[in-house]
C-alpha positions as CSV (number, residue, x, y, z in Angstrom):
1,X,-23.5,13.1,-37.0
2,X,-25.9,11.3,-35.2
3,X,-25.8,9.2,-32.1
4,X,-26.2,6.2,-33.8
5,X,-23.5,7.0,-36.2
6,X,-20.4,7.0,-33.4
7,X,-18.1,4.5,-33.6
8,X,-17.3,3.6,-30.2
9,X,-13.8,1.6,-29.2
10,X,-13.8,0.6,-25.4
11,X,-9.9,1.3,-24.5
12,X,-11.1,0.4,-20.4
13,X,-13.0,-2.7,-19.6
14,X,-12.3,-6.0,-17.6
15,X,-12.5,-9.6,-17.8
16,X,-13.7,-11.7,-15.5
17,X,-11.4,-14.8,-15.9
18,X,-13.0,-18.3,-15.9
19,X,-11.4,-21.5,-14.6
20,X,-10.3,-22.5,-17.5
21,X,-7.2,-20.2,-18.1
22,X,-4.4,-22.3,-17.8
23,X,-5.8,-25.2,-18.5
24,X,-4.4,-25.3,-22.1
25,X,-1.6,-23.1,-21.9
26,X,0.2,-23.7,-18.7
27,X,3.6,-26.0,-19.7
28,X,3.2,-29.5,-17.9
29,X,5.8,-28.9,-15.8
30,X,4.0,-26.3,-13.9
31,X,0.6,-27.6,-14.4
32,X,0.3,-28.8,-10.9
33,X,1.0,-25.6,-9.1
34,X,-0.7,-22.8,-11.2
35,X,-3.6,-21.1,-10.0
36,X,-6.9,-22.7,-9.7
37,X,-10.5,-21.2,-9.0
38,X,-12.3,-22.9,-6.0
39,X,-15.2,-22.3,-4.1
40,X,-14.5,-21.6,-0.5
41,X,-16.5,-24.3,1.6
42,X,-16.6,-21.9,4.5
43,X,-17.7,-18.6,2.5
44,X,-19.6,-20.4,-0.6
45,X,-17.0,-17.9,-2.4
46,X,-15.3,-18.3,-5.2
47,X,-11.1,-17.5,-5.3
48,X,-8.3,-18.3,-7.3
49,X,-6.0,-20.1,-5.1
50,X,-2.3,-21.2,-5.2
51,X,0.8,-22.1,-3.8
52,X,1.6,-18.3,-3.1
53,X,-1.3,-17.4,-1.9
54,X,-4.8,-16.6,-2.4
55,X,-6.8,-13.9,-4.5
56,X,-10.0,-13.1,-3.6
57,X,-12.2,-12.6,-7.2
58,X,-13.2,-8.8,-7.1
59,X,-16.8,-9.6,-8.3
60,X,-17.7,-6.4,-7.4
61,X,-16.4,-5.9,-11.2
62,X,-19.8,-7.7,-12.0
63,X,-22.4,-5.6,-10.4
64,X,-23.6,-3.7,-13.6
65,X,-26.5,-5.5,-14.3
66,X,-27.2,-6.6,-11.0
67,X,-30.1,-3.8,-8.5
68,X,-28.7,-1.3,-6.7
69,X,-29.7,-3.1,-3.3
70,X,-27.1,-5.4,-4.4
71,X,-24.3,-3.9,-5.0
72,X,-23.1,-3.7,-2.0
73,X,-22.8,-7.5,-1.9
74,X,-20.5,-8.7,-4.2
75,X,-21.5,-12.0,-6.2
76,X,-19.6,-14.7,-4.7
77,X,-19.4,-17.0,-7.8
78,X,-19.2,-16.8,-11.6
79,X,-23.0,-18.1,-11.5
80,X,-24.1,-15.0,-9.7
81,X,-23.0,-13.0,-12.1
82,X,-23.6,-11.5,-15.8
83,X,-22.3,-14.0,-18.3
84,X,-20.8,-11.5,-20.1
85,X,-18.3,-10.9,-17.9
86,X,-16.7,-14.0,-18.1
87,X,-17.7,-15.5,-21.5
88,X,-15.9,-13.7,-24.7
89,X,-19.4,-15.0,-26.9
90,X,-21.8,-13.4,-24.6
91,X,-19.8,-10.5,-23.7
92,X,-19.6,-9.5,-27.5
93,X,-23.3,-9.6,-27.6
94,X,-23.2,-7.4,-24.8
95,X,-21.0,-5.3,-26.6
96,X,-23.5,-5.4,-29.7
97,X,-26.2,-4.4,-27.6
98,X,-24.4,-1.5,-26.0
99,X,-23.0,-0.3,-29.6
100,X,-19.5,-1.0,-28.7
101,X,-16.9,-2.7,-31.7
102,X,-14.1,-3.1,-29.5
103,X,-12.8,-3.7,-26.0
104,X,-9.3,-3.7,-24.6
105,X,-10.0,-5.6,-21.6
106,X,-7.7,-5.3,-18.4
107,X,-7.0,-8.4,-15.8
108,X,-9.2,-8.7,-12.9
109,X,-7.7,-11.7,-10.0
110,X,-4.3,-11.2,-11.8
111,X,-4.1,-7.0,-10.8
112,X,-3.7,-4.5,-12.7
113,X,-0.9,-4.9,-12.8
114,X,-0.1,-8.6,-12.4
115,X,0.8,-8.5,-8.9
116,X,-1.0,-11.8,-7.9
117,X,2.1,-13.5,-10.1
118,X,4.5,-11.5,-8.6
119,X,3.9,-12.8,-5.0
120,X,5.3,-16.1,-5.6
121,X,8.6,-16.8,-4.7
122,X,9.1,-19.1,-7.5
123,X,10.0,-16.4,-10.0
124,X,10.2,-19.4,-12.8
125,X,6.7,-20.5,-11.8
126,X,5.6,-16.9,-11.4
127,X,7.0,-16.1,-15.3
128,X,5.2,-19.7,-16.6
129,X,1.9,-18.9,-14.8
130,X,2.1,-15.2,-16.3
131,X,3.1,-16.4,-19.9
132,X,0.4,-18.9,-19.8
133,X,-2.3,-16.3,-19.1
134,X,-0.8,-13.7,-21.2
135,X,-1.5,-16.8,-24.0
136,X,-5.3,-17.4,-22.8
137,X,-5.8,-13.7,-23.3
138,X,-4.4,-13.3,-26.6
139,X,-5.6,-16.2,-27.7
140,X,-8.8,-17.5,-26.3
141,X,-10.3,-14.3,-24.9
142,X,-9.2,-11.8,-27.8
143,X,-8.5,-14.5,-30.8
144,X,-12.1,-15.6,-30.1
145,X,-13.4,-12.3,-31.8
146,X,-10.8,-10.9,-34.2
147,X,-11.9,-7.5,-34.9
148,X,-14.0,-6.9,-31.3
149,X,-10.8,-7.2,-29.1
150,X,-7.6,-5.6,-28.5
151,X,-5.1,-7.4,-26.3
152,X,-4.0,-6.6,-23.6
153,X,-1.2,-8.6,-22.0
154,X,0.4,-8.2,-18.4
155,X,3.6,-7.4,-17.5
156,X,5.9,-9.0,-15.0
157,X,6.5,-6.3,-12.9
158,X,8.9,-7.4,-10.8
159,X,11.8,-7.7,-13.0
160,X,12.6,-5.3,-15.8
161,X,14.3,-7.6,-18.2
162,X,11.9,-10.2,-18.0
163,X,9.1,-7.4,-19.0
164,X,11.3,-6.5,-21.8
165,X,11.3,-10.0,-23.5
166,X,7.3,-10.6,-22.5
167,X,6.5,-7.2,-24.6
168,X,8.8,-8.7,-27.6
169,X,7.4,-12.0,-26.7
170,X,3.7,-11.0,-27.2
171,X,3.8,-8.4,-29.5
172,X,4.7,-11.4,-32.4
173,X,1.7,-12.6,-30.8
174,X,-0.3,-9.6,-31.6
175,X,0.0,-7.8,-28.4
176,X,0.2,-4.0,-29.1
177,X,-0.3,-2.9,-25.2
178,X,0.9,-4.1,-22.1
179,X,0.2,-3.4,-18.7
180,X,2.1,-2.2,-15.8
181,X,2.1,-0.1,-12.9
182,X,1.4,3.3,-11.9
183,X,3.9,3.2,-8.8
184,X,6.2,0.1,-9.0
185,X,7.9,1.0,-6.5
186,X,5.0,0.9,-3.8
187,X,5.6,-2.8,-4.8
188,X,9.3,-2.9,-4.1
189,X,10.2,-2.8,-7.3
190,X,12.6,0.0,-9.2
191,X,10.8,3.2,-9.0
192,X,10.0,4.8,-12.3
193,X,13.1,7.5,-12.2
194,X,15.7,4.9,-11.2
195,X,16.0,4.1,-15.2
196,X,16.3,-0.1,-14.2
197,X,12.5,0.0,-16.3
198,X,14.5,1.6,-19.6
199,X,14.8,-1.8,-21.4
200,X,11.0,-2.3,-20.7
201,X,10.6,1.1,-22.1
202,X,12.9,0.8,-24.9
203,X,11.1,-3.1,-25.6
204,X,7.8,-1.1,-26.1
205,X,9.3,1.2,-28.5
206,X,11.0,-1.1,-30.6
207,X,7.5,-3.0,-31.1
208,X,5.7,0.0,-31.3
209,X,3.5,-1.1,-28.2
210,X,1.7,0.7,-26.1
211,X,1.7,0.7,-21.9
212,X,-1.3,0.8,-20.5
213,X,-1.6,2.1,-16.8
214,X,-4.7,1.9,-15.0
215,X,-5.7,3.3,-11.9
216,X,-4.9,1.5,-8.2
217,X,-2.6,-0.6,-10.4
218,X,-0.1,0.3,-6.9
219,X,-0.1,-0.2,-3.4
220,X,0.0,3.6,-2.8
221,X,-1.4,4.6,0.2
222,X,-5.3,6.2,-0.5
223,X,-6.5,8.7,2.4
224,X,-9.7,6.5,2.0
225,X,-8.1,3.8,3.5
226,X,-8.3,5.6,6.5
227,X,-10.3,4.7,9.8
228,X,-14.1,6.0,9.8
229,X,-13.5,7.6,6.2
230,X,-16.6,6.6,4.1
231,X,-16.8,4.4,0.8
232,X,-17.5,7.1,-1.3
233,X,-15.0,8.5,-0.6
234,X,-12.3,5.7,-1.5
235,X,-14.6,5.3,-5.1
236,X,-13.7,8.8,-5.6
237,X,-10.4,9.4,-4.9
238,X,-8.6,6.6,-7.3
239,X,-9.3,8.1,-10.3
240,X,-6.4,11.3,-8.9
241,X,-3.8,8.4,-9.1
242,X,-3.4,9.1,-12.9
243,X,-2.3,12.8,-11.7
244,X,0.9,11.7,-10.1
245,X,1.7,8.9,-12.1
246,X,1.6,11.2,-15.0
247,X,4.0,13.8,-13.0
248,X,6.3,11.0,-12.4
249,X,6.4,9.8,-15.8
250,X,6.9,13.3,-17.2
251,X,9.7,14.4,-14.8
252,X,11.3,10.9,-15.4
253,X,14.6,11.1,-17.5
254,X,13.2,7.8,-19.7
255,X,10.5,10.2,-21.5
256,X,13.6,11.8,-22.7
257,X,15.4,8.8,-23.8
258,X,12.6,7.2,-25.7
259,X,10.7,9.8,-27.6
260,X,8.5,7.5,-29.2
261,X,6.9,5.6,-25.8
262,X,2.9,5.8,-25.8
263,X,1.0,6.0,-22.0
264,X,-2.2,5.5,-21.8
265,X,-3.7,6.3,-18.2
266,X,-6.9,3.7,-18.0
267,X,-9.7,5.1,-15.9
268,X,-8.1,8.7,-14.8
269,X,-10.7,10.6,-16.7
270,X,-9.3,14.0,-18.3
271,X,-10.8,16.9,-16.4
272,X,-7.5,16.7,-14.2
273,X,-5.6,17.5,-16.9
274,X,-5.3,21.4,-18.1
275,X,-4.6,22.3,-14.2
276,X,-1.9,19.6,-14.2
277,X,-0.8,21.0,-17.5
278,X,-0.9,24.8,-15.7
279,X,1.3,23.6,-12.8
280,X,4.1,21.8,-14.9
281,X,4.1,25.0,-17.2
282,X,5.0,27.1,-14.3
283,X,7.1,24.5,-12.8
284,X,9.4,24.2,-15.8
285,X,9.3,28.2,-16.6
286,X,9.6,30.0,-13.2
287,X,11.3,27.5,-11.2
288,X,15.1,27.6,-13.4
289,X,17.0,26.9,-10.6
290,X,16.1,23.0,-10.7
291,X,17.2,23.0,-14.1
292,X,14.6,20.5,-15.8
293,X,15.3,19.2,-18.8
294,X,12.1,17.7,-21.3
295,X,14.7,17.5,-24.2
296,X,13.6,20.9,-26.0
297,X,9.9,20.2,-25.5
298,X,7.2,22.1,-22.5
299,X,5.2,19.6,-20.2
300,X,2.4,20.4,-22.3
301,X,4.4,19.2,-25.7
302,X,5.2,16.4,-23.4
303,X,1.9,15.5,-22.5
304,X,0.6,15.8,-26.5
305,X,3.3,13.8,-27.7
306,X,3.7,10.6,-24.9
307,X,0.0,10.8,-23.4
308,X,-3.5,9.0,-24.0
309,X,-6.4,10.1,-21.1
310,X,-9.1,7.6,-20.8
311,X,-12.2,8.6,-19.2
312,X,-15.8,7.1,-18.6
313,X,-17.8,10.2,-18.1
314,X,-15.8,13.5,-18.2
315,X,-17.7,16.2,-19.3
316,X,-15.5,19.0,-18.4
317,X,-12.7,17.7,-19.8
318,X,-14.8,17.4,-23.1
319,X,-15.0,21.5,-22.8
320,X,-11.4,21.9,-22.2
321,X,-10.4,19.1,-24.6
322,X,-8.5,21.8,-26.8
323,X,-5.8,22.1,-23.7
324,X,-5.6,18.2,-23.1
325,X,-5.6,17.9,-27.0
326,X,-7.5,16.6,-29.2
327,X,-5.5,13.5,-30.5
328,X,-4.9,12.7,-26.4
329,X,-8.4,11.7,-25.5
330,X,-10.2,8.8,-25.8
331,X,-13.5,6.9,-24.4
332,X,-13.8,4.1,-22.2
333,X,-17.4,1.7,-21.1
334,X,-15.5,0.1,-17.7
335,X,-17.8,-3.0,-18.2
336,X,-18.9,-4.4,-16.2
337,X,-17.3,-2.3,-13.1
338,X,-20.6,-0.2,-11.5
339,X,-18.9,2.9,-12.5
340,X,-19.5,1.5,-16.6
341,X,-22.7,3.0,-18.4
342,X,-24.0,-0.3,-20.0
343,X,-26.2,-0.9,-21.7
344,X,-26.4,3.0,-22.0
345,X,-23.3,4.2,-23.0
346,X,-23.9,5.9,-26.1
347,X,-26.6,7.8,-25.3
348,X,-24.9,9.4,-21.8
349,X,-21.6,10.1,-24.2
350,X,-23.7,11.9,-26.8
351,X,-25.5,13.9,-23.9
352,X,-21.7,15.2,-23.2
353,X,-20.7,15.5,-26.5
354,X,-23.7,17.1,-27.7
355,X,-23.3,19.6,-24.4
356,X,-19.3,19.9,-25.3
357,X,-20.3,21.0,-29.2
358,X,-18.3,18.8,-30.3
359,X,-17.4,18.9,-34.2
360,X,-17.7,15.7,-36.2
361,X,-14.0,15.2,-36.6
362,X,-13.8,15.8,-33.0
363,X,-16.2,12.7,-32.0
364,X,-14.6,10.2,-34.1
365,X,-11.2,11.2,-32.7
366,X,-12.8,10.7,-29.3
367,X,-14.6,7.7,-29.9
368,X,-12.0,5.3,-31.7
369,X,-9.2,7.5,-34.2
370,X,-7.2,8.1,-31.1
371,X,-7.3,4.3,-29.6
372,X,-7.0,3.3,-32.8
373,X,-4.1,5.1,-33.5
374,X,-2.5,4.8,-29.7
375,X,-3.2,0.9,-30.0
376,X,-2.0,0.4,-33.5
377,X,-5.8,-1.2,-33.8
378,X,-8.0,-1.1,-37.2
379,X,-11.5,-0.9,-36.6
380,X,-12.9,-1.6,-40.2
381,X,-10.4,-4.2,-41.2
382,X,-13.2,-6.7,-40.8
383,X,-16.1,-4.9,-41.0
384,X,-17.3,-1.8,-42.8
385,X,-17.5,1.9,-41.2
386,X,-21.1,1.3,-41.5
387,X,-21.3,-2.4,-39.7
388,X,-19.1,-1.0,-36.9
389,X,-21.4,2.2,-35.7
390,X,-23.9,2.5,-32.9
391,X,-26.6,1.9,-34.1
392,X,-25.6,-0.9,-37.2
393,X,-24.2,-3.2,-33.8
394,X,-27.0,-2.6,-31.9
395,X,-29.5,-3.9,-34.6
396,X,-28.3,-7.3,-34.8
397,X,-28.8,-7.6,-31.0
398,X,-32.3,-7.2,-30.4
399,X,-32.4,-10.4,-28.5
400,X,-30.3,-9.5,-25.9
401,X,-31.3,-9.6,-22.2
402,X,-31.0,-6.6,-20.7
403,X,-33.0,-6.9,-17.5
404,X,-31.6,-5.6,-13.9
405,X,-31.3,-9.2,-12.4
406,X,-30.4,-10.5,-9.1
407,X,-27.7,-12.6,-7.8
408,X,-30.1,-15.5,-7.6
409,X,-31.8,-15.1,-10.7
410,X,-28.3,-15.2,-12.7
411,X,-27.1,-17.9,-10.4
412,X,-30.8,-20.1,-11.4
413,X,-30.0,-19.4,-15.0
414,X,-26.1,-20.6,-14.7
415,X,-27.4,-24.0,-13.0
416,X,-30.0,-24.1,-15.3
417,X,-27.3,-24.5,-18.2
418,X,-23.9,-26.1,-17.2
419,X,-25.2,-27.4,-13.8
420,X,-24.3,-26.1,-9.9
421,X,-20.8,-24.3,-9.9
422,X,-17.5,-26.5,-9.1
């Protein structure tokens, strides 16, 4: 295989949601009092602001294109930003350009996890305002592009019920993952081994739909937060959160119950994994006295049979990918986070394979059978294997600009077409 002959599937990236999100899904009832973006006449910044609160837009999800001087100053508007981002049209021909057929794009002034909707203390307006953007995703940002999108719709997190019927609710939409989060509990919800989230659980099974945990989708506390510790280290650390939300999640009685649940850990990488895999083993064989019980299966079975590890650029774990497993590894861009790759993302993810020695079957599991297969997603249902590769995508997009720009060269280019931003 060549690198233009991958087939690449995206199971990480992030939307950057325009103000027009509940504009036609939102029931009139509630129209008034859902969340609005609105420039902040004291900053020039741009947050989505409501009756519970405010959220301030992590932009910094919209550095990749911007110079490195830069990035440390995160655009304050949509206009100062990569269209891509926030435009499904544009960021599909980002996509082309970057060889990429499909995207499974996570929330950005929502959380993770959803946990801007879950601040209100109107749980009924919380549930509409969720619903409603669960309904933009699946249908405007996702049903723009049938075939280039997998949606991804949020869970509300703070009631375990309600999540069940959303997952029932959108996956006769389409939806086959939903979010949550990798320490409800840090939220003041039920914890993960109190078995209140087994009807989510069971919900997911029954529709055969995947949760989808990515990382700081908690309010766990991160040494980086810290006095004098520096930045690097708090974009290093996150990535670790995966570790013990995996533990949890394996030592928690519901992996038992519900054999057939699929987890996959969104931006954790995989290099993590055999140690974590040599420290349950022990756990479970040497420590008898604590009685553990996987229902006849190791941790390691456990992990192969419940588990998906996402990673951006994990080289390591590509040499140890025959103790993560082979069918439990998949790729992720991260666009347009500064940690993503793009525009080069194949060609760093060939330098790894390549350096790995991976086998032919072994890339195409990597690259889209196993998200596929995890997310219930067909790649060549409207295109051919040969339209959806590297280098077939890439050749229709020729036109693409792909300059490093600044903030105020993407902001003179956004005026420029719709006009100053509102």
């Amino acid at each position: 295989m060549k690198m233009e002959e991958m087939v690449l599937i995206s199971v990480d990236d992030h939307v950057i949601e325009p103000p027009t999100v509940f504009d036609h899904h939102i029931p009139a009832r509630w129209a008034d009092r859902a969340p609005r973006l609105r420039v902040d006449e004291a900053t020039g910044m741009q947050n989505w602001v409501w009756e519970a609160g405010v959220a301030i837009t992590p932009f910094i999800c919209a550095v990749v294109t911007l110079p490195p001087e830069e990035w440390g100053y995160d655009p304050g508007t949509l206009a100062e930003m990569r269209p891509g981002c926030w435009d499904s049209d544009l960021r599909v021909r980002d996509m082309d350009a970057n060889g990429v057929l499909a995207s499974m794009c996570f929330p950005s002034f929502a959380g993770m996890a959803g946990n801007f909707f879950a601040e209100s203390a109107d749980r009924e307006l919380a549930y509409a305002c969720l619903q409603a953007y669960n309904d933009w995703h699946i249908d405007e940002w996702a049903g723009s592009h049938p075939g280039r999108f997998i949606p991804l719709p949020i869970s509300p997190i703070w009631d375990p019920r309600l999540a069940a019927e959303e997952v029932v609710r959108v996956a006769r939409k389409g939806a086959t993952a939903i979010t949550f989060s990798e320490a409800p509990e840090s939220f003041g919800y039920p914890s993960i081994h109190s078995g209140e989230w087994d009807p989510f659980f069971a919900a997911c099974c029954d529709e055969d739909v995947t949760v989808a945990i990515h990382i700081a989708s908690s309010k766990t506390q991160n040494p980086a937060e810290q006095p004098d510790v520096p930045v690097e280290v708090s974009s290093t650390l996150p990535c670790w959160n995966a570790l013990a939300c995996a533990a949890n999640l394996l030592w928690s009685k519901s992996l038992v119950k519900f054999p057939d649940l699929k987890i996959a850990l969104s931006e954790g990488g995989t290099s993590w994994v055999p140690g974590f895999l040599d420290r349950m083993e022990r756990q479970f064989s040497l420590q008898k006295w604590m009685k553990s019980d996987l229902g006849g299966l190791t941790p390691t079975e456990m992990w192969h049979r419940h588990f998906l590890g996402c990673f951006i650029c994990d080289p390591s774990g590509l040499l140890l990918r025959d103790r993560i497993g082979i069918d439990n590894i998949a790729y992720e861009v991260d666009y347009p986070h500064s940690d993503c790759t793009f525009p080069g993302s194949p060609e760093e993810l060939w330098e790894h394979l390549e350096f790995a020695k991976c086998s032919d079957v072994e890339i195409d599991k990597i690259t889209h059978v196993n998200a596929a297969r995890f997310l219930r997603f067909d790649p060549f249902e409207k295109r051919t294997r040969s339209e959806s590769t590297v280098g077939a995508l890439r050749s229709t997009a020729s036109d693409v600009d792909l300059r490093v720009r600044s903030k105020a060269d993407y902001k003179k280019s956004y005026e420029e077409t719709y006009g100053s931003i509102a």
